[in-house]
N, CA, C and O of each residue as an XYZ file, in Angstrom:
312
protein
N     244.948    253.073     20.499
C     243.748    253.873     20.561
C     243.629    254.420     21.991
O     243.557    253.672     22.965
N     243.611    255.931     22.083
C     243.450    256.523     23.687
C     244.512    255.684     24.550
O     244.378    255.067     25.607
N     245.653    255.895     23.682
C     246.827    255.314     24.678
C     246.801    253.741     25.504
O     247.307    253.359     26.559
N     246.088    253.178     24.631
C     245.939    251.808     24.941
C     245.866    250.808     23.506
O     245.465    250.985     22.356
N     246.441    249.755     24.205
C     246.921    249.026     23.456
C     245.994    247.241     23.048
O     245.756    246.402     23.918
N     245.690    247.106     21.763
C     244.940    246.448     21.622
C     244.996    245.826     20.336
O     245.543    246.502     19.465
N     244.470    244.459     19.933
C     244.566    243.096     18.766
C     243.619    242.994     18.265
O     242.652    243.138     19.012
N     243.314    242.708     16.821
C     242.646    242.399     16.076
C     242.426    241.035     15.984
O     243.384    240.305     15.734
N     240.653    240.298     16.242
C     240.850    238.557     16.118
C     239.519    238.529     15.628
O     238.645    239.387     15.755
N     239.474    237.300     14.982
C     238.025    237.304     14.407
C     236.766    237.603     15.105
O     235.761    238.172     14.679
N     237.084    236.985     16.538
C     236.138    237.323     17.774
C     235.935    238.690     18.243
O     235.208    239.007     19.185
N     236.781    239.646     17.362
C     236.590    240.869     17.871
C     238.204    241.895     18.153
O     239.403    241.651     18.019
N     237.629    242.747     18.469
C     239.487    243.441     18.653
C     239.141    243.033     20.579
O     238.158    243.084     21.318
N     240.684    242.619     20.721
C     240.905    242.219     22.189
C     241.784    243.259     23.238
O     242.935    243.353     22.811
N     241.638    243.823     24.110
C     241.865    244.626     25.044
C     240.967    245.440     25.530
O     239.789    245.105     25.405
N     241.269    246.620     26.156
C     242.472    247.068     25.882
C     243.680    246.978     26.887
O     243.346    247.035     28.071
N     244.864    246.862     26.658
C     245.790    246.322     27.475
C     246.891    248.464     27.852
O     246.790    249.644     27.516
N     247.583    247.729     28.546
C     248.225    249.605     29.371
C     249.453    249.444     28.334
O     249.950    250.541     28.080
N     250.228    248.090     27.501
C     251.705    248.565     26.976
C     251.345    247.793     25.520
O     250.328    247.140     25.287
N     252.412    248.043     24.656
C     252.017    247.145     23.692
C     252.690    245.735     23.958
O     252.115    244.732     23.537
N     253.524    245.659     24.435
C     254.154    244.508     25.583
C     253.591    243.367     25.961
O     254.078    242.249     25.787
N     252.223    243.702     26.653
C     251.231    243.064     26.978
C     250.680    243.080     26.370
O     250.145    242.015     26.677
N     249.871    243.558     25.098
C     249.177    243.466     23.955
C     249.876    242.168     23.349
O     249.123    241.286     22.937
N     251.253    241.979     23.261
C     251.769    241.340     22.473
C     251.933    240.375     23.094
O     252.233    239.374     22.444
N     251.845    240.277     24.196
C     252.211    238.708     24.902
C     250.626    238.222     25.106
O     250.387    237.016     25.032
N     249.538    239.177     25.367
C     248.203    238.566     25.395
C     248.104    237.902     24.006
O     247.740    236.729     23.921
N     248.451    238.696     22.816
C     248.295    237.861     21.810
C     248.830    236.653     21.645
O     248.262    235.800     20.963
N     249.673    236.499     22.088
C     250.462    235.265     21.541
C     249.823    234.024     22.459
O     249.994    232.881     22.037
N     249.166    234.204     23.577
C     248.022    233.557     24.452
C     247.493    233.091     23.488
O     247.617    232.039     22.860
N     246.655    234.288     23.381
C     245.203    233.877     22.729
C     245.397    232.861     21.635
O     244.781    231.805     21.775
N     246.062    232.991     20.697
C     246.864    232.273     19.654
C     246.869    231.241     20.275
O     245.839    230.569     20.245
N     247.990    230.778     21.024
C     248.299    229.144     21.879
C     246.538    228.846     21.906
O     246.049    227.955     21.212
N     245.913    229.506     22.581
C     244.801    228.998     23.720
C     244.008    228.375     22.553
O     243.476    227.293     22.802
N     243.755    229.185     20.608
C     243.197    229.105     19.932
C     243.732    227.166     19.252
O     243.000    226.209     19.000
N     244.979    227.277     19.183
C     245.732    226.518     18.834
C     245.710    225.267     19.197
O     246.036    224.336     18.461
N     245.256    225.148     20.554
C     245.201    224.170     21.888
C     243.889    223.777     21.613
O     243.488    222.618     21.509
N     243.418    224.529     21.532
C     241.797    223.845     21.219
C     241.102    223.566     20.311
O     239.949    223.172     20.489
N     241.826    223.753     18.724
C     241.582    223.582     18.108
C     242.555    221.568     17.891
O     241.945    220.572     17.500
N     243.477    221.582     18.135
C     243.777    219.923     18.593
C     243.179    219.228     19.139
O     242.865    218.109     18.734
N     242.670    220.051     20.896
C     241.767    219.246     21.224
C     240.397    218.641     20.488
O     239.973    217.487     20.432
N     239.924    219.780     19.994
C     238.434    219.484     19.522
C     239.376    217.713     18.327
O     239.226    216.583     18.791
N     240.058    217.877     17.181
C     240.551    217.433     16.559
C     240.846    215.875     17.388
O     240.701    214.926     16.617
N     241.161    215.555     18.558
C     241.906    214.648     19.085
C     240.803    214.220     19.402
O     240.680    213.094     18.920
N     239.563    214.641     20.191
C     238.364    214.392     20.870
C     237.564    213.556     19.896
O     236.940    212.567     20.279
N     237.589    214.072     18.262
C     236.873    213.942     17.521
C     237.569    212.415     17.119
O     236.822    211.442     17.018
N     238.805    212.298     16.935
C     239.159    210.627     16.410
C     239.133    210.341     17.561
O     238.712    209.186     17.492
N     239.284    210.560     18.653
C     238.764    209.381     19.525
C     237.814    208.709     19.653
O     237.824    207.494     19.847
N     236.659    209.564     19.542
C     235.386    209.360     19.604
C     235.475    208.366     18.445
O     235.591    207.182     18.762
N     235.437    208.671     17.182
C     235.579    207.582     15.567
C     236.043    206.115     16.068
O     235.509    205.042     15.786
N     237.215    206.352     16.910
C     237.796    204.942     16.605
C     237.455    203.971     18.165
O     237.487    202.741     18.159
N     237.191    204.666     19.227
C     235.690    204.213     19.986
C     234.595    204.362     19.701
O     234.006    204.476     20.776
N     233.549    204.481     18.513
C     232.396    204.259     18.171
C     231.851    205.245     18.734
O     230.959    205.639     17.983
N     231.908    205.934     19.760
C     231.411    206.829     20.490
C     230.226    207.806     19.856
O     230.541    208.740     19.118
N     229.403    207.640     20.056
C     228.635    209.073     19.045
C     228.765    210.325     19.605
O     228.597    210.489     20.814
N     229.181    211.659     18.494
C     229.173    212.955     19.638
C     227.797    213.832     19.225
O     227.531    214.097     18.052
N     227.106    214.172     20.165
C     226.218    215.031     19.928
C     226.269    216.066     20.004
O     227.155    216.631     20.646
N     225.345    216.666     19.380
C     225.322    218.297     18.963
C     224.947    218.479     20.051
O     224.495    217.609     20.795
N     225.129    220.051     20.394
C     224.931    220.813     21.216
C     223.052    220.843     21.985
O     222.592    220.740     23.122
N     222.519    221.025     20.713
C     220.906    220.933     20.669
C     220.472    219.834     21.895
O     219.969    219.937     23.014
N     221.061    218.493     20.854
C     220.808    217.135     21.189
C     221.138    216.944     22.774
O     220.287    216.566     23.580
N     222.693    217.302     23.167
C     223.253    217.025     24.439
C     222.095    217.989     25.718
O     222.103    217.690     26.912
N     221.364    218.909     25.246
C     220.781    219.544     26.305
C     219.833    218.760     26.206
O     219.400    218.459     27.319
N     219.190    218.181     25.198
C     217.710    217.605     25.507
C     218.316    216.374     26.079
O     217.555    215.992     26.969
N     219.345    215.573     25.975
C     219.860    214.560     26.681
C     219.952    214.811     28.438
O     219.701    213.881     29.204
N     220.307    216.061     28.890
C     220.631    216.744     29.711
C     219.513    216.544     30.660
O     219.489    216.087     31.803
N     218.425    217.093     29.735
C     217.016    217.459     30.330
C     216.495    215.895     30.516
O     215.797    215.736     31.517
N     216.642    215.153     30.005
C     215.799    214.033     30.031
C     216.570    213.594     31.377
O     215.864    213.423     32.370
N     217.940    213.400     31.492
C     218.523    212.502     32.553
C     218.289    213.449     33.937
O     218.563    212.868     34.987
N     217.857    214.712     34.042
C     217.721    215.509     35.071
C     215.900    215.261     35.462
O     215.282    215.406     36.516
N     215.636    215.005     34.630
C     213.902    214.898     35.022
C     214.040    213.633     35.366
O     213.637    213.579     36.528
N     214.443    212.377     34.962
C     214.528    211.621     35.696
C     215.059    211.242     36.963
O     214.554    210.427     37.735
N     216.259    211.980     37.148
C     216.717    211.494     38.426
C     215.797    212.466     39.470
O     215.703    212.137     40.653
N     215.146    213.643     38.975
C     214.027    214.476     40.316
C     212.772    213.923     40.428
O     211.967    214.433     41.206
N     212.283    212.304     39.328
C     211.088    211.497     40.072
C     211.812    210.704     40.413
O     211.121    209.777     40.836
N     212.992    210.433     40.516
C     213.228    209.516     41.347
C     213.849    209.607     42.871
O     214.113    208.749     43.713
N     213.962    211.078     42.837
C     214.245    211.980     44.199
C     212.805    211.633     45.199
O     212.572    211.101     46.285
N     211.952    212.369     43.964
C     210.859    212.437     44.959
C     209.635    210.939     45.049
O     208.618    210.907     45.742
N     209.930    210.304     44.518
C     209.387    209.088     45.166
C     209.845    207.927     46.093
O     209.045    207.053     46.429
C-alpha cells in the first residue's frame, strides 16, 4: 500500500515497513514474540497450580496495589 510494506494480525495490520523483506522478517518476530508469550503465560500458570499460588485478576492486583501503597504512605508519614 503507497509503496510500503505491511501484515495482517488480529491486533491490527502492522507497519508500515520500506521492503517486503522487513515486512517479512518483522513478521516472523511478531509471531516468535506471540509464541513466547503465549508459553510463558502457560508456564506461569502451572506454576502458580502446583505452588498453590493464587493469580489475580488484573482488577483485583490494582486494588491489591492500592491497598499496599496507602499503607506504606501512613507509614511514611508517621
Amino acid at each position: 500500500m503507497n509503496e510500503q510494506w505491511y501484515f495482517a494480525a488480529r491486533e491490527g495490520d502492522q507497519g508500515p515497513f520500506a521492503t517486503a523483506r522487513e515486512a517479512r522478517q518483522e513478521m516472523q518476530r511478531f509471531a516468535r514474540e506471540k509464541h513466547d508469550l503465549e508459553h510463558f503465560q502457560h508456564d506461569r500458570e502451572a506454576a502458580a497450580r502446583s505452588a498453590n499460588i493464587p493469580l489475580l485478576s488484573l482488577d483485583r492486583r490494582v486494588s491489591v496495589h492500592a491497598r499496599v501503597r496507602d499503607r506504606a504512605t501512613r507509614e511514611l508519614m508517621i
